[in-house]
C-alpha positions in Angstrom: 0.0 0.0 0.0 1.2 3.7 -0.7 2.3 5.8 2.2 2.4 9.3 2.6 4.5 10.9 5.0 3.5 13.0 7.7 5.3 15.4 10.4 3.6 17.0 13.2 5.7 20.0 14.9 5.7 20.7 18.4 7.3 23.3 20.0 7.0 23.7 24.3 8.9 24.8 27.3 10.3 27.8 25.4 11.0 30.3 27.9 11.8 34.1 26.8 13.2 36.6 30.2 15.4 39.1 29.6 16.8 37.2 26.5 15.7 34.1 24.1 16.7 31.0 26.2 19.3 28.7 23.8 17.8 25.3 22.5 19.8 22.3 22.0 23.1 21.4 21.6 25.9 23.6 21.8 27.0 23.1 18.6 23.6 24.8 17.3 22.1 21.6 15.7 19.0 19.5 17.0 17.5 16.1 16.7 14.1 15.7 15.6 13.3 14.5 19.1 14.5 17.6 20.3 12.6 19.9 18.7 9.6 17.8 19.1 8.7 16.8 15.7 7.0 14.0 15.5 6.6 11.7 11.9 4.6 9.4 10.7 3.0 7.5 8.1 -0.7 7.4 6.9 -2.1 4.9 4.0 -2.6 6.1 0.4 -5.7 4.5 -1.4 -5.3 3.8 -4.6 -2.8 4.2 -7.0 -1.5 7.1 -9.5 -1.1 4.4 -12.4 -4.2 2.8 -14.0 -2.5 -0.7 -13.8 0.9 -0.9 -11.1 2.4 -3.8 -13.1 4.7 -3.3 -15.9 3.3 -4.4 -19.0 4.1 -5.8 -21.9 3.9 -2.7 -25.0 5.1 -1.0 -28.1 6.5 2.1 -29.4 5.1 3.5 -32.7 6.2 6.2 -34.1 5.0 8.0 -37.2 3.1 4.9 -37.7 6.5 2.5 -38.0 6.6 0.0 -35.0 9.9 0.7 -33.4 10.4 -1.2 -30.2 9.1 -3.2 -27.7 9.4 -2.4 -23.7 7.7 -3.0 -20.3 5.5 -0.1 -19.5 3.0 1.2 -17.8 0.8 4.7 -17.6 0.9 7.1 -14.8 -3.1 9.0 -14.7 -1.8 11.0 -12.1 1.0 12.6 -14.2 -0.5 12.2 -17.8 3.2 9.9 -18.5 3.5 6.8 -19.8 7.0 5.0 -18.3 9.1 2.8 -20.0 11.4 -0.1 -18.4 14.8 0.0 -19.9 17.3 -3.0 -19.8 18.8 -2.1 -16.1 15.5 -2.0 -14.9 15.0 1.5 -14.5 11.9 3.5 -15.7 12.0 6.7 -17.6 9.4 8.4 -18.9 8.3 8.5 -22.8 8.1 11.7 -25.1 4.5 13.2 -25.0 4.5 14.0 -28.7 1.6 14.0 -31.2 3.4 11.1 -33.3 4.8 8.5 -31.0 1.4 6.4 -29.9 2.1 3.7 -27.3 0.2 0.4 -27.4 0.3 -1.2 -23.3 -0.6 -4.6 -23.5 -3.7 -3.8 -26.3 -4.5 -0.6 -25.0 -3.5 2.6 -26.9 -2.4 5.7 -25.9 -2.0 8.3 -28.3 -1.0 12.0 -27.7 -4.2 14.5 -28.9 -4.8 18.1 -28.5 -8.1 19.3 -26.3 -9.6 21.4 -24.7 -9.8 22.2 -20.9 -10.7 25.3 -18.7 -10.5 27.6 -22.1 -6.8 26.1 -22.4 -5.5 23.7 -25.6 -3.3 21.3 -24.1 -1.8 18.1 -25.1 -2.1 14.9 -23.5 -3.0 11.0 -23.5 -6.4 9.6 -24.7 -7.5 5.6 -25.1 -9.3 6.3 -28.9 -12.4 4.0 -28.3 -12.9 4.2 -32.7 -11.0 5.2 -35.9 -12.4 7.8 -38.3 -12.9 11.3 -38.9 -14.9 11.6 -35.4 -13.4 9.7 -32.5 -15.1 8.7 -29.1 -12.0 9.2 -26.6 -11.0 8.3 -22.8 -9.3 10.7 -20.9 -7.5 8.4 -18.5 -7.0 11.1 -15.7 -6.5 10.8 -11.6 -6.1 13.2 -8.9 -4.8 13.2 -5.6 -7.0 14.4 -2.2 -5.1 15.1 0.9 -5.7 12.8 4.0 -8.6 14.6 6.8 -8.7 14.7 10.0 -11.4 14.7 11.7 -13.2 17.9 13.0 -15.1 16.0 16.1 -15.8 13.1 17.6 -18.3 12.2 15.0 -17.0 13.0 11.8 -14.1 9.9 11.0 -10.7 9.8 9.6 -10.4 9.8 5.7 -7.0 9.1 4.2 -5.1 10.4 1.4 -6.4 9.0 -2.1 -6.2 8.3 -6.0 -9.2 9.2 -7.3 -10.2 8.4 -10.6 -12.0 11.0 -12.6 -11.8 9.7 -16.2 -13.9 11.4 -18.9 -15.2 10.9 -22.2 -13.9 13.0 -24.9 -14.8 13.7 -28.6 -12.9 15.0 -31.8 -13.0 15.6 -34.9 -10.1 14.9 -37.4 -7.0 17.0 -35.9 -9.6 20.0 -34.3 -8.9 20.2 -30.3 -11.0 17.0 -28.5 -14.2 18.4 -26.4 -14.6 17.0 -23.3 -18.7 15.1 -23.4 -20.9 12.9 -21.6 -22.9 10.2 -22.8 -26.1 11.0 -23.8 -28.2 11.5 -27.0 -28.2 15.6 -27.1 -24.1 15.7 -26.2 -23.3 13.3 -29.5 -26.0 14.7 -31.5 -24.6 18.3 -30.9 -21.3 17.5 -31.5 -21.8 15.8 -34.5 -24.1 19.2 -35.4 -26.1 17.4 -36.9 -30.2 16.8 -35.6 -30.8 15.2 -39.3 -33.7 12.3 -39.2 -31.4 9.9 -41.0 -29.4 10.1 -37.6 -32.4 9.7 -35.2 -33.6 7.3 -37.3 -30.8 4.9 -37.4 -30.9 5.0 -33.3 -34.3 4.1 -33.7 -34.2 1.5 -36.3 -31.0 0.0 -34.3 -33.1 0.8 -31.1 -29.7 2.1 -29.6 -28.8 3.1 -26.0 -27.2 6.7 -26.3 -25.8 6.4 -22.7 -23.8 3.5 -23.8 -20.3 3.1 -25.3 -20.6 1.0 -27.5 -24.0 2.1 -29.1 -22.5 5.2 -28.8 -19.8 3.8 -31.3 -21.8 2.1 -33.3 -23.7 5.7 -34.4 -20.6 7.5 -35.0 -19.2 4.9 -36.9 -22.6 5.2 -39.1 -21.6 9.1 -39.2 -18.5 8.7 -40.4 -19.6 6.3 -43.2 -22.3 8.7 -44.3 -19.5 11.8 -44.4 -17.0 9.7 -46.1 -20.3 9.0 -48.8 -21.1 12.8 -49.1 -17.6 13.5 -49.7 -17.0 11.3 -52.7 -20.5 12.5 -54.6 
C-alpha cells in the first residue's frame, strides 16, 4: 500500500526573560526529538497508475513500429513509463506522433480542450475515423482529513479516478462530453432524421459506449459518402 509521510511539529517549554533562552546542543544543531517533531506515516488508497504492473507494450512512431518495452501509464502525471534494460523506468516523449500500445491498449497523444486552455495529452481512442469517441485516463490526488469531532471519522489520502469521455473531430482540439443523445447529437451538429432514425431503427442506447460507437461509426460512413459525390 502507498504511504504518505507525515510530520507534526511541536514546540514547548520555550521560555523568553530578559533574553531568548538557547535550545539544544551547543553546537547549534538538534534532533528531531528535540525539537519535538514527530513523523509518521498514513495509507494512500489507490494508486497514480491505471495498472501498477509493468506491462508488456510498443512504441510506434510515425506509424513504424519501433520497439518493444515493459511499461506502464501514470493518470496521475499524464506519462506513460518505460522499463529499460537495467531496470530503471524513464518516462516516454508526449508528442503528437509517437502512440504507445500497453498490452492492447492505446495511448495516443491529442490536443483538447480544458478550462478555455488547448493542451496536449493522452487519450484511449475508443474508434478510428474522422470523429473519434476518446477516454481521458485522468487521476487526482486528495489530501488525508482529519477529523473535526468526535463524530465525523478519519479519511485518508487517495487516488481518485476522474476519467472522462472525450470527442474530436479529425485533428480540431478534442471536447470533453458525456454520454447521452443531445451531447453526441450536438457535437456531431447534426439533428438530421437519418441520424435519429438509425438510433431508432437500431433501437440504440445513447448512454452506452458502445451504441454510442456504433452511431458515430454510421456518421463517419455517411460523411465519407457525401464527400465522394
Amino acid at each position: 500500500m502507498n504511504k504518505l509521510l507525515i510530520f507534526i511539529f511541536f514546540v514547548s517549554n520555550i521560555c523568553f526573560s530578559q533574553g531568548v533562552q538557547t535550545i539544544g546542543r551547543s553546537s547549534g544543531l538538534m534532533t528531531p526529538a528535540q525539537m519535538g517533531m514527530s513523523f509518521f506515516e498514513v495509507p494512500i488508497e489507490g494508486s497514480p497508475y491505471i495498472n501498477e504492473i509493468f506491462k508488456k507494450g510498443k512504441t510506434i512512431i510515425n506509424g513504424k513500429h519501433t520497439s518493444d518495452a515493459l511499461m506502464r501509464y501514470d493518470a496521475y502525471r499524464d506519462a506513460i513509463e518505460i522499463k529499460n534494460e537495467n531496470d530503471i523506468a524513464r518516462t516516454l516523449l508526449r508528442r503528437s506522433n509517437i502512440v504507445a500500445d500497453i498490452d492492447g491498449t492505446i495511448y495516443m497523444v491529442r490536443e483538447y480542450r480544458e478550462t478555455g486552455e488547448n493542451k496536449l495529452g493522452y487519450f484511449n481512442p475508443l474508434n478510428e475515423g474522422y470523429v473519434r469517441l476518446l477516454i481521458k485516463p485522468k487521476k487526482i490526488f486528495t489530501q488525508a482529513e482529519n477529523p473535526e469531532n468526535g463524530y465525523d471519522t478519519f479519511k485518508p489520502a487517495k487516488y481518485q479516478d476522474i476519467s472522462m469521455y472525450y470527442m474530436q473531430k479529425g485533428d480540431e482540439p478534442a471536447i470533453e462530453t458525456k454520454l447521452s443523445k443531445r451531447k453526441i447529437l450536438s457535437f456531431l451538429n447534426d439533428s438530421s432524421e437519418v441520424l435519429k432514425q438509425f438510433i431508432k431503427k437500431n433501437e440504440l442506447n445513447m448512454r452506452s459506449e458502445s451504441d454510442i460507437i456504433i452511431l458515430i461509426n454510421f456518421y463517419n460512413t455517411q460523411e465519407m459518402d457525401n464527400k465522394t459525390l
